[in-house]
N, C-alpha and C positions, 0 to 999 in steps of 0.2 A: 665725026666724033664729037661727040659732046662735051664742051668744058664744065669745070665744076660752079663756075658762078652761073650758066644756065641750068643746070639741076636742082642749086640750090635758089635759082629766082620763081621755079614752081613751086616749091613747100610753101605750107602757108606762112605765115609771119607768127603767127601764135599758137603753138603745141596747145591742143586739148588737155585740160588738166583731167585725172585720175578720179574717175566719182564714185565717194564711198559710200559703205553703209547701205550699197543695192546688193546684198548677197554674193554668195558665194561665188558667183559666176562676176563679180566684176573687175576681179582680178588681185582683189587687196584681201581677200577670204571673209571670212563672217565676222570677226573683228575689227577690220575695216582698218587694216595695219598700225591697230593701236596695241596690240597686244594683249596678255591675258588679265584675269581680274587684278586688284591692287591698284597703286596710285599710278602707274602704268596707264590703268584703264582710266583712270579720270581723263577731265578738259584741262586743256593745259601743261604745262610741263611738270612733272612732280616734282615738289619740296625736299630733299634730300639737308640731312645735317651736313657741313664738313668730315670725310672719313665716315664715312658710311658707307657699307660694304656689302647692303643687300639683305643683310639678317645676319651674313656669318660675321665671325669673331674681327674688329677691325685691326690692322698692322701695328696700332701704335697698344694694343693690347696684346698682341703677337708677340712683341720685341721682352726680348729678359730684359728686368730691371735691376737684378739683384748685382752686390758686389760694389768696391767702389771705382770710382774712374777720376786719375787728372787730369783729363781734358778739361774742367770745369775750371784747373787752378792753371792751367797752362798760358805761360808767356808770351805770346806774341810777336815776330819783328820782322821788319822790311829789311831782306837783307841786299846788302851790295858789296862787292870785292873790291878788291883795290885792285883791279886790273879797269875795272869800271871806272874809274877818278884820273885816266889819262887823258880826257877828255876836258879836266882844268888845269889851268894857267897856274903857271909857279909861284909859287905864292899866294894864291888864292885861299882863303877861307868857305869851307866845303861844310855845310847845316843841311837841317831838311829841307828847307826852301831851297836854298841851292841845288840839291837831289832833284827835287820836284819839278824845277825851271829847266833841268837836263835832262827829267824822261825819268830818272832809274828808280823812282817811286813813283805810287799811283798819288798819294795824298801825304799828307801828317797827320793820320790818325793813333798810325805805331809809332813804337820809338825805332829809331835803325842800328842795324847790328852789321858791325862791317868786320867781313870775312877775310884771309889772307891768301885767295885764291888768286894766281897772276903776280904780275910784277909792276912795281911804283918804284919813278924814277924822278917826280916831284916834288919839291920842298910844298905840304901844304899844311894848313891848321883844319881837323877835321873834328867836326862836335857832331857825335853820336852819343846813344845811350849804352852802347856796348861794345867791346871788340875781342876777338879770339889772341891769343898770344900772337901767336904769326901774324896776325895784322898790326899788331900795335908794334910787334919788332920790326918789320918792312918801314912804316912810316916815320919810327926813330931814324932807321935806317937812312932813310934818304935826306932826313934832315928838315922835318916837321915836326911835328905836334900833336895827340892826340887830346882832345878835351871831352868832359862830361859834359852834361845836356845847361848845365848852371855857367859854363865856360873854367872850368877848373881843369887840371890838370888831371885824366885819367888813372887811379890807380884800383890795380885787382886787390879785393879781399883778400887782409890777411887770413892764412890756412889756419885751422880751426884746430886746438889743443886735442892731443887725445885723451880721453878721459882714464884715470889712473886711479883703478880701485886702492882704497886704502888696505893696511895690510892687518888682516887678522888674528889676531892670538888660538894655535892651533890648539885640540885639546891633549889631552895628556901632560900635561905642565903647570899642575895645583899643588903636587907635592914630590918628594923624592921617591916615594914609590911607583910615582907615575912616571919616572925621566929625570925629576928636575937636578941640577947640577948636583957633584959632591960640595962646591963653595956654598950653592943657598945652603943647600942642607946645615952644614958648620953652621953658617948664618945664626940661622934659625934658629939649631939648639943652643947656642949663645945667647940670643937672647931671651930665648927663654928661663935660662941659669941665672940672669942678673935678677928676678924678680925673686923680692924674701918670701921664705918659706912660711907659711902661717901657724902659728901656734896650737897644739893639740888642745882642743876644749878638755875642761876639765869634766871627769865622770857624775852623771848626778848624784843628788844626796838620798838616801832611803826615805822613805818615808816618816816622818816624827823626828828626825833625827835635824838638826842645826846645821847649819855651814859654819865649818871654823872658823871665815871669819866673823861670823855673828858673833860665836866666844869670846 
């Protein structure tokens, strides 16, 4: 029986390469496994843009654009729970660096938003840029601290007024025949009674004729 390293010590050491461009009989066809006309067929590899598709329409032309989208305006954060922070010492002051040196961020690029996922049983001082209600009651809880990225003292926005249209003068209430009280009304013709009556002009004079008191 023959092993495979003497089978393989008779082949030669260097495969005959493929030789093109001798027609159809030499096994790469009359192209010479370049392919058909176009930059295919040239020497060399062809030039393509980025996203270039061959001729058809390319994907980033594909894709709808229309409408709008907040992923543009959207916030960013590394989050970490407070089941993640038993892993420091009581009393310890917990930053991103401190995250960072334990694994539970990749970097400080984001701010961190610490979630109240699990349970904290450590008195700690923790400086994030965020925290969910449940996380920030847990760490009260135990007898820490929550601070903002400045070292202040964490507090949520006050809730936002709700807006309270003023109120408008409905119609039908210009006069008493539209509604308006029996008091306007009295009102009204009241004061209209105080003002004097004005004197009836006198008739004119004929013509050629004097005014008495010219006489």
């Amino acid at each position: 029986m023959s092993m495979i390293h003497e089978i393989t010590a008779a082949a030669p050491r260097n495969k005959r390469p493929m030789r093109k461009g001798r027609g159809e009989g030499s096994g790469k066809g009359k192209t010479a496994g370049r392919g058909g006309k176009g930059s295919s067929a040239r020497a060399g590899s062809p030039h393509w843009k980025p996203g270039h598709e061959g001729g058809q329409t390319p994907i980033h032309r594909r894709m709808p654009k229309r409408g709008f989208s907040n992923d543009d305006f959207a916030r960013n954060w590394y989050i970490v729970n407070v089941a993640d922070l038993g892993s420091f010492d009581d009393g310890a002051t917990v930053d991103p660096a401190a995250l960072e040196e334990k694994g539970l961020i990749p970097d400080q690029k984001l701010p961190v938003k610490i979630l109240g996922n699990g349970e904290l049983s450590k008195r700690l001082t923790i400086v994030a840029g965020w925290y969910s209600h449940g996380a920030f009651d847990k760490i009260s809880q135990a007898g820490g601290s929550a601070q903002d990225p400045k070292g202040q003292k964490f507090e949520f926005p006050k809730p936002k007024k709700k807006f309270i249209p003023r109120e408008t003068k409905k119609p039908g209430k210009k006069g008493a025949a539209e509604g308006e009280p029996a008091a306007d009304a009295a009102a009204a013709t009241a004061k209209a009674s105080e003002k004097p009556a004005k004197a009836p002009e006198a008739p004119a004079a004929p013509a050629g004729e004097l005014p008495a008191s010219a006489e």
